[in-house]
C-alpha positions as CSV (number, residue, x, y, z in Angstrom):
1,X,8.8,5.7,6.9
2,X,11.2,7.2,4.6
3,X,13.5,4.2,3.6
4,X,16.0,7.4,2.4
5,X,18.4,5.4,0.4
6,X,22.5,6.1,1.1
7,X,25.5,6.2,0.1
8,X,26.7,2.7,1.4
9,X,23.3,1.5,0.5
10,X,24.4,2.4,-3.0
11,X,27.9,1.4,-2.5
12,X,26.3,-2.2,-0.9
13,X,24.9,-2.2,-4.6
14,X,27.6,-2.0,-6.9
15,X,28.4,-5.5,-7.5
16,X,24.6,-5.5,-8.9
17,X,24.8,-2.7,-10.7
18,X,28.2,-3.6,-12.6
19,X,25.6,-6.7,-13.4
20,X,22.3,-4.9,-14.4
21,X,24.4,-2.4,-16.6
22,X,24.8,-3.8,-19.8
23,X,21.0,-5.3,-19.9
24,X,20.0,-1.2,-19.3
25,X,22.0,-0.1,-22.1
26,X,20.5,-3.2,-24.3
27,X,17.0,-2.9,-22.8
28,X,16.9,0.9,-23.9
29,X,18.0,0.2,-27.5
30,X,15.2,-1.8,-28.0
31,X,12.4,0.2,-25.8
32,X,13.4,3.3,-27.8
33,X,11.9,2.4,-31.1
34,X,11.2,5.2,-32.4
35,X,12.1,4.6,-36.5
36,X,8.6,5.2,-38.6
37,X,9.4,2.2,-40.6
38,X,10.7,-0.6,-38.2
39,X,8.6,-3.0,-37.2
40,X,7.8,-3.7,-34.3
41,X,5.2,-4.4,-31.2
42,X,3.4,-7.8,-29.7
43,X,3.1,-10.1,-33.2
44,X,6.5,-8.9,-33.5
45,X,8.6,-9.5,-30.4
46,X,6.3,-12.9,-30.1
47,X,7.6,-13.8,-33.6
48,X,11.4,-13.3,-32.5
49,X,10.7,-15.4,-29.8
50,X,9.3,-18.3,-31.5
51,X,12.9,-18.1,-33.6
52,X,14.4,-18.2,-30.5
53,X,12.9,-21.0,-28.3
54,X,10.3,-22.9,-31.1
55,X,10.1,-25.5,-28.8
56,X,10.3,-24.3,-25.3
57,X,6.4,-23.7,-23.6
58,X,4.9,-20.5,-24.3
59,X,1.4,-20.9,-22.5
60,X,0.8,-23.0,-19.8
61,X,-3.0,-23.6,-18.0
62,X,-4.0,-26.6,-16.1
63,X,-3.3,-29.7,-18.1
64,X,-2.6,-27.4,-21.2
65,X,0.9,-26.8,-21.8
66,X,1.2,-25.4,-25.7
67,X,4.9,-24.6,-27.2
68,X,6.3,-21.3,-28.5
69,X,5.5,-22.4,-32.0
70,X,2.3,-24.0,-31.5
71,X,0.9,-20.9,-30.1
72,X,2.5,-18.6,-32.7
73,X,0.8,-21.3,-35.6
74,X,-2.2,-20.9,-33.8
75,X,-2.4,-17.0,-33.8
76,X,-1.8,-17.3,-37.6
77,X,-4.8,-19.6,-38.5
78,X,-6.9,-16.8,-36.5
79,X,-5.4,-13.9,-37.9
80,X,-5.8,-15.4,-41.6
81,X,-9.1,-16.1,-41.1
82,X,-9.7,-12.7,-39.4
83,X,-8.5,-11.0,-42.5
84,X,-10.1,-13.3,-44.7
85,X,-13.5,-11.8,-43.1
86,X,-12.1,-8.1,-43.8
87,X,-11.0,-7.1,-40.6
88,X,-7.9,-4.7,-41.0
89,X,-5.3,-2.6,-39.5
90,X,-7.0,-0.2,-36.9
91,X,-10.3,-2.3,-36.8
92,X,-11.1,-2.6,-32.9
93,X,-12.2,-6.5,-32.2
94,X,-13.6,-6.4,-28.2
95,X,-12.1,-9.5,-26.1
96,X,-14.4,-10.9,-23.9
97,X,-12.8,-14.0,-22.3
98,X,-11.5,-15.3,-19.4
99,X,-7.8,-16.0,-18.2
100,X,-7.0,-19.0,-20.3
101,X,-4.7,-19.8,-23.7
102,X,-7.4,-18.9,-25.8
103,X,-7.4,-15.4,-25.0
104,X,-3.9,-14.6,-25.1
105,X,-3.7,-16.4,-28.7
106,X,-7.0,-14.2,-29.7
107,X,-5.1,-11.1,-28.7
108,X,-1.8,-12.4,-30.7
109,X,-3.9,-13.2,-33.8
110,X,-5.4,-9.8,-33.9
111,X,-2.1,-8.1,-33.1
112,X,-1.0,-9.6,-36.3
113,X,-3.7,-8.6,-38.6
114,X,-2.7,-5.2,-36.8
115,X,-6.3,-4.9,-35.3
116,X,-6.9,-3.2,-31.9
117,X,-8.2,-5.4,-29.2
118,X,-10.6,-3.8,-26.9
119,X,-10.1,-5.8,-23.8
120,X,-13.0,-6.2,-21.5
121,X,-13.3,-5.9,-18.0
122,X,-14.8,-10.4,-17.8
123,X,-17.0,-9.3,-14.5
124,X,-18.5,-6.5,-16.1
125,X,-22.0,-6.6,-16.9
126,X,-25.0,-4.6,-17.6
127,X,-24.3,-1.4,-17.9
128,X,-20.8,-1.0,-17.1
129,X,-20.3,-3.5,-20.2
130,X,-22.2,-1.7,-22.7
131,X,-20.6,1.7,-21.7
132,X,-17.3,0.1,-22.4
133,X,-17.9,-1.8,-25.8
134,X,-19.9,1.9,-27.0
135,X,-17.1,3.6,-25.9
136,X,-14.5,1.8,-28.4
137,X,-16.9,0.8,-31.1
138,X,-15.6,-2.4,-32.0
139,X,-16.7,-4.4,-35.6
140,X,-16.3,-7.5,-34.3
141,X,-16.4,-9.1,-30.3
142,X,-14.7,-12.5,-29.5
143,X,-16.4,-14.2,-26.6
144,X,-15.7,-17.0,-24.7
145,X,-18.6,-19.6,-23.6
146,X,-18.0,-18.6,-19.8
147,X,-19.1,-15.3,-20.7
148,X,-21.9,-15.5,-23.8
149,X,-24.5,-15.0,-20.7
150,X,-23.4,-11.7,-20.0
151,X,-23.3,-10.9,-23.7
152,X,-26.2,-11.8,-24.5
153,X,-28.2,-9.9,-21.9
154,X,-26.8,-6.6,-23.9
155,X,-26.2,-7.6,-27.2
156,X,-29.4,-5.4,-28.8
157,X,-27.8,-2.4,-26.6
158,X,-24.3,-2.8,-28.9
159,X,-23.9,-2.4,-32.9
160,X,-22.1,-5.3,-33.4
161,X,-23.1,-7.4,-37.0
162,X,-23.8,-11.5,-36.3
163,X,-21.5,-11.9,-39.1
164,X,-18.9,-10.6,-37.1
165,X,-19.7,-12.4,-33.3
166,X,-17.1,-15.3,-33.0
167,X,-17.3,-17.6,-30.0
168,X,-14.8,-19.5,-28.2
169,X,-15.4,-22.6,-26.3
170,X,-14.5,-23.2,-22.8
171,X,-12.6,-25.8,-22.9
172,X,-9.1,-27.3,-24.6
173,X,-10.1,-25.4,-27.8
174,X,-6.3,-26.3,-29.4
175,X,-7.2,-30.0,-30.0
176,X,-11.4,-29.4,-29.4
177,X,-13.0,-26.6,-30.8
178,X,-16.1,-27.4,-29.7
179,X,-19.8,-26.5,-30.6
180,X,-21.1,-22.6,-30.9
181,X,-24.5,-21.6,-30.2
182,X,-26.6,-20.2,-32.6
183,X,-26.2,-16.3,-33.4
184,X,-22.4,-16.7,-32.9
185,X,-19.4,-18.2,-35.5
186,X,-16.9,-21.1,-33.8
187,X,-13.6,-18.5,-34.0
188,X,-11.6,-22.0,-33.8
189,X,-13.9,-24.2,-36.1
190,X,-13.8,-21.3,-38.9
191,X,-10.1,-20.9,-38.5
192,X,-8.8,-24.4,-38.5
193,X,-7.8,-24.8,-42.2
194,X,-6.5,-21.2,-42.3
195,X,-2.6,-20.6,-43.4
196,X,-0.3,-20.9,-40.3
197,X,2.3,-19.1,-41.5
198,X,3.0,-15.6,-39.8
199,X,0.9,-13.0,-42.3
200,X,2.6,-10.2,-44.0
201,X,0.5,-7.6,-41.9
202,X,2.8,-8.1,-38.7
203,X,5.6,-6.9,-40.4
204,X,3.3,-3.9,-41.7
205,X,3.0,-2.8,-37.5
206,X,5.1,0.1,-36.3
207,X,5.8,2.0,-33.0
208,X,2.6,4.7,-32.9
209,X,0.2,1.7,-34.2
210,X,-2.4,1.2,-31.2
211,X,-2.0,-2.6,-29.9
212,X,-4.7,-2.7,-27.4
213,X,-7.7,0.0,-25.3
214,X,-7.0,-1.2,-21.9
215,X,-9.9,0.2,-19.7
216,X,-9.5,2.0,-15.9
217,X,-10.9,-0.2,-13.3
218,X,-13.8,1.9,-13.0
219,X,-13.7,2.4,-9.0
220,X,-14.3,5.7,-9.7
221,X,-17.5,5.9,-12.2
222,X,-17.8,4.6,-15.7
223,X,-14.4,3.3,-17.5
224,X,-12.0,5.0,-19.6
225,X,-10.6,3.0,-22.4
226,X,-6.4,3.9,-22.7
227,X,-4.8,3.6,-25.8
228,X,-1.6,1.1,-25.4
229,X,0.8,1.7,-28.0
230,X,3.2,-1.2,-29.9
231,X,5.7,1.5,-29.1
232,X,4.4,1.1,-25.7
233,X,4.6,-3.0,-25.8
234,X,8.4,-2.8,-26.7
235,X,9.0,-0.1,-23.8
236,X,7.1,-2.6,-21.3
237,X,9.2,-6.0,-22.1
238,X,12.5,-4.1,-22.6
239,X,11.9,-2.3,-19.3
240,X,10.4,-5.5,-17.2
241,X,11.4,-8.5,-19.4
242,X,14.8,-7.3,-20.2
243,X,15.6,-4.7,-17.5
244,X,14.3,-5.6,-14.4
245,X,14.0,-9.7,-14.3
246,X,16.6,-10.7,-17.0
247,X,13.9,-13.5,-18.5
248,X,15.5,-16.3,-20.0
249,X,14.0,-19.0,-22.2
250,X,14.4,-21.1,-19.2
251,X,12.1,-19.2,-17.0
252,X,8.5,-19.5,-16.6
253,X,6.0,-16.9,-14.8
254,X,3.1,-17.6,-12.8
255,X,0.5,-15.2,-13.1
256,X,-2.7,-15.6,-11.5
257,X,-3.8,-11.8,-12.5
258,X,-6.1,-11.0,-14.8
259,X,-5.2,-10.5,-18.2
260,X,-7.7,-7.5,-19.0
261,X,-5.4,-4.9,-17.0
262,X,-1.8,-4.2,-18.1
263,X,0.2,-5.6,-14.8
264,X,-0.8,-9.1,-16.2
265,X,-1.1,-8.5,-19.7
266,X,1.9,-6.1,-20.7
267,X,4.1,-6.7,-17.2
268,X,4.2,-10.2,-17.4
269,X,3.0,-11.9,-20.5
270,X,5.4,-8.8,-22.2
271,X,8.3,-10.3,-19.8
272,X,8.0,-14.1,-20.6
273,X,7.6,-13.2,-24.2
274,X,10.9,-11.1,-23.9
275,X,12.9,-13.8,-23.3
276,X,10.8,-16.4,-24.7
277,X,10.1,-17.7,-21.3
278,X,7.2,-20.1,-20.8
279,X,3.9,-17.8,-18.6
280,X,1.6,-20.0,-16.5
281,X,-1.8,-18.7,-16.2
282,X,-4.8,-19.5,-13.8
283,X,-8.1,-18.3,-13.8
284,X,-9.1,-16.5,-10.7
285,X,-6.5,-16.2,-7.9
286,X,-6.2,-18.9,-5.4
287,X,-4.8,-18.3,-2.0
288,X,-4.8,-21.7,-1.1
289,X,-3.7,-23.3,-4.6
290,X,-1.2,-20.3,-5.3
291,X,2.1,-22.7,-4.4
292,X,0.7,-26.0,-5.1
293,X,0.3,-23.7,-8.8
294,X,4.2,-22.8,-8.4
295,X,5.4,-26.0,-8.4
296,X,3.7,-27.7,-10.7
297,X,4.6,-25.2,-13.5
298,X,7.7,-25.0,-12.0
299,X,7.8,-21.2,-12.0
300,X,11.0,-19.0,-11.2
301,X,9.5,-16.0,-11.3
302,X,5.5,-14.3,-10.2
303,X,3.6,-11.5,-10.8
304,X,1.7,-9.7,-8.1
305,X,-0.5,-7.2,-6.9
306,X,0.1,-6.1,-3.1
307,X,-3.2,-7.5,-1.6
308,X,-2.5,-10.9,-3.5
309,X,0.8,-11.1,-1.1
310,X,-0.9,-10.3,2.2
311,X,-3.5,-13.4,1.4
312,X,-0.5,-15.6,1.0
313,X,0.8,-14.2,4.0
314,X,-2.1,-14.7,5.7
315,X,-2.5,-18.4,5.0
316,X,-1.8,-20.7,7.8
317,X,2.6,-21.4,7.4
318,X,3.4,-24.7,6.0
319,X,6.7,-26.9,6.0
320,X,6.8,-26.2,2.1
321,X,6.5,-22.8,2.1
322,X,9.9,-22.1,0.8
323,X,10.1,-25.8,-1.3
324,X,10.1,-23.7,-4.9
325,X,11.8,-22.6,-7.6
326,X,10.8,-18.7,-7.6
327,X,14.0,-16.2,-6.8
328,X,12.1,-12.7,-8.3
329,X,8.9,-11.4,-8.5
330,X,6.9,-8.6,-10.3
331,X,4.4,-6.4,-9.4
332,X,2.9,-3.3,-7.5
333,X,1.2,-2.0,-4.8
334,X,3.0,-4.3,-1.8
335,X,2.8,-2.5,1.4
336,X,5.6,-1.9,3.8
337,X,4.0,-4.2,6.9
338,X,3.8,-7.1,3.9
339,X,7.7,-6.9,2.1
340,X,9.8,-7.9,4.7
341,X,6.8,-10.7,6.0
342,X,6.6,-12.1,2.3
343,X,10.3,-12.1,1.3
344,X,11.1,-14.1,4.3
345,X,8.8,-16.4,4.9
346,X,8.4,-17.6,0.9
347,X,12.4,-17.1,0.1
348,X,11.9,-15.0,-2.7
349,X,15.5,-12.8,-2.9
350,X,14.2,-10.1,-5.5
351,X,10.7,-8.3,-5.1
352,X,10.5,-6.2,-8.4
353,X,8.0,-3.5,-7.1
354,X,6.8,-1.3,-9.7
355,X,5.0,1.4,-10.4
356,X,3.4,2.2,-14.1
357,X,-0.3,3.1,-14.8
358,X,-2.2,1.2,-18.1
359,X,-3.1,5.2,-19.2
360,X,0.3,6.8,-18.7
361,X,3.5,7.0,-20.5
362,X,6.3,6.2,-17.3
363,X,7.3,3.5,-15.4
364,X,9.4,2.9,-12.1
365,X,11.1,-0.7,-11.6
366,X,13.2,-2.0,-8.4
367,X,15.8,-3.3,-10.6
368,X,18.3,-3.1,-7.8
369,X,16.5,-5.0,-5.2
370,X,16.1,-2.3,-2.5
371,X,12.8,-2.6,-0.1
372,X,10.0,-0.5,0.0
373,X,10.4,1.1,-3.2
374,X,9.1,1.3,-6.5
375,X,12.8,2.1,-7.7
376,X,13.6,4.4,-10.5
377,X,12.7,5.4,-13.7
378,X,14.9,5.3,-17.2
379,X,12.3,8.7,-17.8
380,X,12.2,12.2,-17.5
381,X,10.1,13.0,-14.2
382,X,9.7,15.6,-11.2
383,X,7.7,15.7,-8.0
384,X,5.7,19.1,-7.6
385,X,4.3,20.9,-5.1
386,X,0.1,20.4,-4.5
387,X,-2.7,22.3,-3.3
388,X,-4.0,19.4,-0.6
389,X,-7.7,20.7,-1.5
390,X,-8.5,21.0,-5.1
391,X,-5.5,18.4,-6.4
392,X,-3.5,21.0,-8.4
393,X,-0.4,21.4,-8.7
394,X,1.0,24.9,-7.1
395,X,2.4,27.6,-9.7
396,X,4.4,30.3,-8.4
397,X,4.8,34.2,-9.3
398,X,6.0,33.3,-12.5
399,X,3.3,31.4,-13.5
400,X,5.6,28.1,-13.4
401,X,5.6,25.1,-10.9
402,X,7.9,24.4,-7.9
403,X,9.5,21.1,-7.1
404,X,9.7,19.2,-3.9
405,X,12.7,18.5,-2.1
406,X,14.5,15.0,-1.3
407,X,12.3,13.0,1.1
408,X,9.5,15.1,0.4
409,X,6.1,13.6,-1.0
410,X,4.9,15.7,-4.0
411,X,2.7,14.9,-7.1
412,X,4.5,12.7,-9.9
413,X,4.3,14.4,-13.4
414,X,6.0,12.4,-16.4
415,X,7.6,14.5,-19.1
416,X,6.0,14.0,-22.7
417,X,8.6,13.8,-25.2
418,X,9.4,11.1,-28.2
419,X,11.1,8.7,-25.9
420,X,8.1,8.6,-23.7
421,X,4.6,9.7,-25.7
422,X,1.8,9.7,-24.1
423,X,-0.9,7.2,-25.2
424,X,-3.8,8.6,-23.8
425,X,-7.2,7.8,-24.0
426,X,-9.9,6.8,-27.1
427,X,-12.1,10.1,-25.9
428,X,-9.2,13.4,-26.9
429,X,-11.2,15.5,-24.3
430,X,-10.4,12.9,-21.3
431,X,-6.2,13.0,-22.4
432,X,-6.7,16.6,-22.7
433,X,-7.4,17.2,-19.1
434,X,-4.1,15.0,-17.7
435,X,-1.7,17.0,-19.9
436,X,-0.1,20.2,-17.9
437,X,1.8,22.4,-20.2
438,X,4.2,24.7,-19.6
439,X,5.4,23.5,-16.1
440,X,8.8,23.9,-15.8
441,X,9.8,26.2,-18.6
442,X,7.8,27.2,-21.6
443,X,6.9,24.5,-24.0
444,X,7.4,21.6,-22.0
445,X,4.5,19.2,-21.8
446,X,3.8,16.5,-18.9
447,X,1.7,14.0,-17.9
448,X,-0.3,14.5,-14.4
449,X,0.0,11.0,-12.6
450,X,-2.4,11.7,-10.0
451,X,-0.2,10.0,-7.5
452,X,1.8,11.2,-4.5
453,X,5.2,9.8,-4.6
454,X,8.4,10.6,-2.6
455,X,11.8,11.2,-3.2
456,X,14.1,9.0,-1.4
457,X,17.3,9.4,-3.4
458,X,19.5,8.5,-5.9
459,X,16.5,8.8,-8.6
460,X,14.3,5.8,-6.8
461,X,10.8,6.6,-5.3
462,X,8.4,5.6,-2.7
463,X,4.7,5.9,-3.5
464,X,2.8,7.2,-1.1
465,X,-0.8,7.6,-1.9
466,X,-3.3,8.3,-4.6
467,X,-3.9,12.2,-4.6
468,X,-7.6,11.5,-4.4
469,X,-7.2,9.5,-1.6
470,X,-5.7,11.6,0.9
471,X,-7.5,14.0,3.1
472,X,-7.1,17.1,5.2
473,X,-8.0,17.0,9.0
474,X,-7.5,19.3,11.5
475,X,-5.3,21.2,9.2
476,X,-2.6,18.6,8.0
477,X,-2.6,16.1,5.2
478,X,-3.3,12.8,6.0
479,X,-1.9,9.7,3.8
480,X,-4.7,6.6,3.8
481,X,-2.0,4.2,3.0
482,X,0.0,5.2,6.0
483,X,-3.2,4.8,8.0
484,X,-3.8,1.0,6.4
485,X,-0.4,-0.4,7.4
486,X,-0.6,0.8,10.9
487,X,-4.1,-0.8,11.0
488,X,-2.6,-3.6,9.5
489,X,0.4,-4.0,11.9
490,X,-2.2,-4.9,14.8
491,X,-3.0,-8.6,15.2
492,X,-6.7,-8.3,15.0
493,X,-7.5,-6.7,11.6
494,X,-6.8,-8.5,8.9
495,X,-7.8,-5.8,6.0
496,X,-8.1,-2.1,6.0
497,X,-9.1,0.5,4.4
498,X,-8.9,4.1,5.7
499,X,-10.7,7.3,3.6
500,X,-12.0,10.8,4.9
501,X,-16.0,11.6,5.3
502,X,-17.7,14.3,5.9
503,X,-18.8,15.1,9.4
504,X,-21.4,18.4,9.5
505,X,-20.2,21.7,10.6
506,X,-16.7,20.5,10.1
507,X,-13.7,21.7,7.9
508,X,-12.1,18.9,6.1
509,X,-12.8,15.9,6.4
510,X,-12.3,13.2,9.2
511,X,-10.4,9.6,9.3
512,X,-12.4,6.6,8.8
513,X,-11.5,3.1,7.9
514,X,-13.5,-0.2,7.3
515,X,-11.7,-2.8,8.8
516,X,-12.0,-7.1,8.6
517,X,-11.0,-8.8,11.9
518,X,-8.4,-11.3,11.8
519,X,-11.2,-13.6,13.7
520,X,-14.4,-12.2,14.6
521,X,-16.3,-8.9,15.3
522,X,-16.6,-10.3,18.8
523,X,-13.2,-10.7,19.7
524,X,-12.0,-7.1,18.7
525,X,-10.6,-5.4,21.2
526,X,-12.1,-1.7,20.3
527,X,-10.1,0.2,23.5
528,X,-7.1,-1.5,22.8
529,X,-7.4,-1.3,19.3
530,X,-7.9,2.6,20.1
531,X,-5.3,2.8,22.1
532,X,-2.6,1.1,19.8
533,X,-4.0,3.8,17.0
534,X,-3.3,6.7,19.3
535,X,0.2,5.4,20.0
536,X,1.3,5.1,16.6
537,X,-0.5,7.7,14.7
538,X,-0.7,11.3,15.2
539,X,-3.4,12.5,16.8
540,X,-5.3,13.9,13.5
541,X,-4.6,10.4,11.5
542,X,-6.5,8.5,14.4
543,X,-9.9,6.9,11.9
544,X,-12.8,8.6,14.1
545,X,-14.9,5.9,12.6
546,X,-14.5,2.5,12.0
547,X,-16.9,0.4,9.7
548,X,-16.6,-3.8,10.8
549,X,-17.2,-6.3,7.3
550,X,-16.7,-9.4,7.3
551,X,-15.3,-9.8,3.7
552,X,-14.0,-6.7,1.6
553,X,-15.2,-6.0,-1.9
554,X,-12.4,-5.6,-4.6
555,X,-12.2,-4.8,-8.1
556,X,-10.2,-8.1,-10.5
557,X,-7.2,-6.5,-9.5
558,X,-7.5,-6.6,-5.7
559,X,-8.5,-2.9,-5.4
560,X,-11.0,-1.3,-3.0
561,X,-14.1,0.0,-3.6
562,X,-13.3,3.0,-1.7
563,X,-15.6,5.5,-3.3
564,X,-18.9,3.8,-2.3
565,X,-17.1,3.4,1.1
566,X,-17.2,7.2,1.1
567,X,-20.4,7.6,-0.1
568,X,-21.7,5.4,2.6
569,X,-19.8,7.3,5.5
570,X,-20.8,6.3,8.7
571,X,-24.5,6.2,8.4
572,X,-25.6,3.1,9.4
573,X,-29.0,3.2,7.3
574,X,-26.6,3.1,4.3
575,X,-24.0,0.2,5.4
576,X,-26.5,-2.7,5.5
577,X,-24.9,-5.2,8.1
578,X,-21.9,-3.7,8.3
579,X,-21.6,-2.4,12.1
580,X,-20.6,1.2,12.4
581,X,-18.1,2.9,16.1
582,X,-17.7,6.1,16.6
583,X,-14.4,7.4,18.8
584,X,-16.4,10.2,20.5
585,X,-14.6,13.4,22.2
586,X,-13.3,12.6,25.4
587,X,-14.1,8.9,25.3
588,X,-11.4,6.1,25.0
589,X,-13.1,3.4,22.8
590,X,-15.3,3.2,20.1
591,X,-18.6,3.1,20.1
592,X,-21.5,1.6,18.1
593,X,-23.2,3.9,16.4
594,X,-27.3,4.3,16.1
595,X,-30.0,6.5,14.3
596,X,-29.9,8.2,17.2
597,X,-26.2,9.0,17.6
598,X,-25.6,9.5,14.3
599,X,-27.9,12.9,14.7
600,X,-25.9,14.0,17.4
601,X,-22.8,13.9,15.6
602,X,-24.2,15.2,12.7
603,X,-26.0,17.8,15.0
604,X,-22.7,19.2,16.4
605,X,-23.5,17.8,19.7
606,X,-19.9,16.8,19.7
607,X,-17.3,19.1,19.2
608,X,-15.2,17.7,16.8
């Protein structure tokens, strides 16, 4: 599905865009901050905002409801005392704490002193967590009680000094600091008689400062750390904040996300803060208490992540389900099947799809309200041709590379220029290998997405698929996202997956998809479910395997574990009690597959 965008779509549009205009042309003056010596970035634009609603609420969680200035006093106890203890500008303080007040305030208070926070991934452990606090060398780590257990099991593997190991507790630490165990320093206790005044150091913070390391999810191997810019902070509430929602101090967010990844962090905390709107936090996402949530903070406005919207759609309707005060919400990744489901059942007029990446240096918003799409981008960007197999992007003769046309799918590239740097990561090398040069004409540098996106007109795009997750079968390309809402469409699957493995003696690779039933593994239908597959797809995008879970793993962030899927394949020695079907040649259902028959197939006794 296309969704080409037309003239009287455009024409359908214009009363909105006489609208949206001036809050572009305002939005850009203050995302392009490019003066050396103006300051600028998250203690800044949270300072102007506590000038501009003192009074009006700033954080909201639970029974916790803390105004504009409270929060911004609070940040300035911290950051005194942090400087007090000799942490400075470019020092890199790790953030180990759950969705609550006390982490966004931690962040604040070391944006101020001009610090970097390194903020960690809160179900990481082992491992995974001391690969990520080497990998940014921080001289200090905050931690919150919920989480000293998993510090504590890899402190001696980490150079961090005791001095510098402040812990939060988890609890109302505003009026009840609480107790810290031994080996740590109460952040709150030690701060509580600091200056609360805003410090002279977050006037001293300019555009090419670094504000946070914001690390990959790590679906893919160990994490990266990306560097995200003040620069970058400004561009992301002017472009969201300003652009695309129009936040006013009388607005409040809901956002059940977590804060460690920028879609919560920079998308929505940076859009209440840009129009010192009040942001309403939870802790870990709750299907069932998601609009109970709504109300009570009495939010006008949510942030998303696609699979988030198909639980809500999937919860059982209920008389109240439009008894809110939401009209727009932000976000990415919601599916086709899902946007036209979602908008009508909850109400909600504007979904504000968007596509931006924690570790690049573009952005797409739906400012003007179209469906499926992630709309258009205020950057420099083309779609280029791809060699399906290796990932590349195709360079002709003369050595430079060839763009797609309109409606076609090609691979996103960003231009890198001053009005849109690119970041990058902590580790030069890893930045090094997303940066094509030369691609359009000599000189010209841009930033390799990774993403397949298509062209659907008038500057807005559609995303299609991550490069990495498409595969070649039977000699054509085949888009796993286009595989997972046609899955999706049929009544009993509830969740879906779809990826390529690796059958023996085979080019390419073929379709398979793990798949949760709406109900049960007993009541799926496997030839019907077969049969609707080979009516809607092409024959070559019809999943040859199917693996049946009953509950999916996801990353925070509601994405797939889709590598391990791979790995896995359709052995079912590797997938534990997660039946495996085979679609054989010839046959019209799936079925189960053994020790046995997995030989077979794997023995070219089926012509594939």
């Amino acid at each position: 599905m296309s969704d080409t965008i037309t003239w009287g779509m455009m024409l359908r549009k214009l009363p909105s865009i006489a609208i949206t205009l001036p809050r572009v042309i305002k939005g850009m003056k203050v995302a392009n901050v490019t003066d050396p010596t103006q300051a600028c970035g998250l203690a800044w634009s949270f300072e102007q905002a506590t000038l501009r609603n003192p009074n009006g609420p700033a954080l909201l969680h639970d029974a916790v409801s803390l105004s504009y200035a409270q929060v911004n006093q609070w940040a300035n106890r911290i950051a005194h005392h942090l400087i007090s203890q000799g942490i400075g500008k470019g020092d890199v303080i790790a953030v180990f704490i759950e969705n609550r007040p006390e982490l966004l305030v931690t962040i604040l208070a070391v944006a101020k002193v001009g610090a970097v926070s390194a903020l960690l991934n809160t179900s990481q452990t082992g491992d995974a967590l001391v690969h990520s606090l080497n990998l940014v060398t921080p001289t200090a780590i905050v931690v919150g009680e919920e989480l000293i257990q998993a510090f504590l099991a890899v402190c001696e593997r980490v150079s961090i000094a005791m001095s510098r190991r402040w812990f939060v507790a988890d609890q109302d630490t505003y009026d009840h600091p609480g107790l810290a165990p031994e080996g740590f320093i109460n952040l709150m206790t030690a701060s509580i008689d600091a200056d609360s005044d805003n410090p002279a150091s977050s006037q001293q913070i300019f555009f090419d400062d670094p504000c946070f390391y914001i690390y990959t999810s790590g679906t893919t191997g160990l994490p990266k750390a990306g560097v995200f810019k003040h620069g970058r902070w400004m561009r992301s509430c002017a472009s969201f904040g300003m652009i695309a929602l129009d936040m006013r101090p009388t607005d409040i967010v809901y956002c059940p996300l977590p804060l460690y990844h920028a879609t919560g962090l920079c998308v929505c905390w940076g859009s209440a803060v840009s129009g010192a709107a009040g942001f309403a936090m939870r802790r870990k996402f709750s299907a069932s208490r998601f609009w109970s949530d709504v109300r009570t903070y009495r939010a006008t406005t949510l942030g998303y992540v696609g699979e988030l919207c198909r639980y809500l759609v999937d919860q059982p309707p209920a008389a109240d389900d439009r008894q809110h005060a939401v009209t727009r919400m932000i976000g990415n990744g919601l599916r086709p099947g899902a946007w036209r489901a979602f908008k009508t059942r909850f109400g909600v007029r504007h979904i504000c799809e968007l596509y931006a990446a924690s570790d690049g240096n573009i952005g797409f918003t739906n400012i003007l309200n179209f469906d499926n799409t992630v709309g258009f981008s205020l950057m420099s960007w083309e779609l280029a041709a791809y060699d399906h197999d290796s990932g590349a992007p195709i360079r002709a003769a003369n050595g430079f590379m060839r763009k797609v046309g309109k409606g076609e799918q090609g691979l996103l590239l960003a231009k890198i220029d001053d009005k849109a740097p690119l970041d990058g990561y902590t580790d030069p090398q890893k930045t090094e290998k997303v940066v094509l040069r030369d691609v359009f004409v000599k000189g010209d540098l841009y930033f390799n997405t990774g993403d397949l996106l298509r062209n659907i007109g008038f500057g807005h795009a559609q995303f299609v698929d991550r490069l990495g997750d498409t595969y070649r079968w039977k000699g054509e390309n085949v888009s796993t996202t286009e595989v997972e809402n046609m899955l999706l469409r049929h009544p009993q699957v509830s969740e879906a997956v779809a990826y390529g493995v690796q059958i023996h003696n085979t080019n390419g690779r073929a379709g398979m998809a793990a798949i949760t039933p709406a109900e049960s593994l007993a009541t799926l239908d496997f030839s019907e479910l077969l049969a609707f597959l080979r009516q809607q797809l092409p024959a070559y995008a019809v999943p040859l395997f199917l693996r049946v879970k009953v509950k999916m793993e996801t990353t925070g962030t509601f994405k797939y574990q889709k590598n391990r899927l791979k790995d896995e394949a359709f052995d079912p020695a590797k997938t534990g009690d997660d039946p495996i079907y085979a679609w054989l040649p010839g046959t019209d259902t799936y079925v189960q597959v053994t020790g046995s028959l997995l030989a077979n197939i794997q023995g070219g006794r089926y012509r594939y």
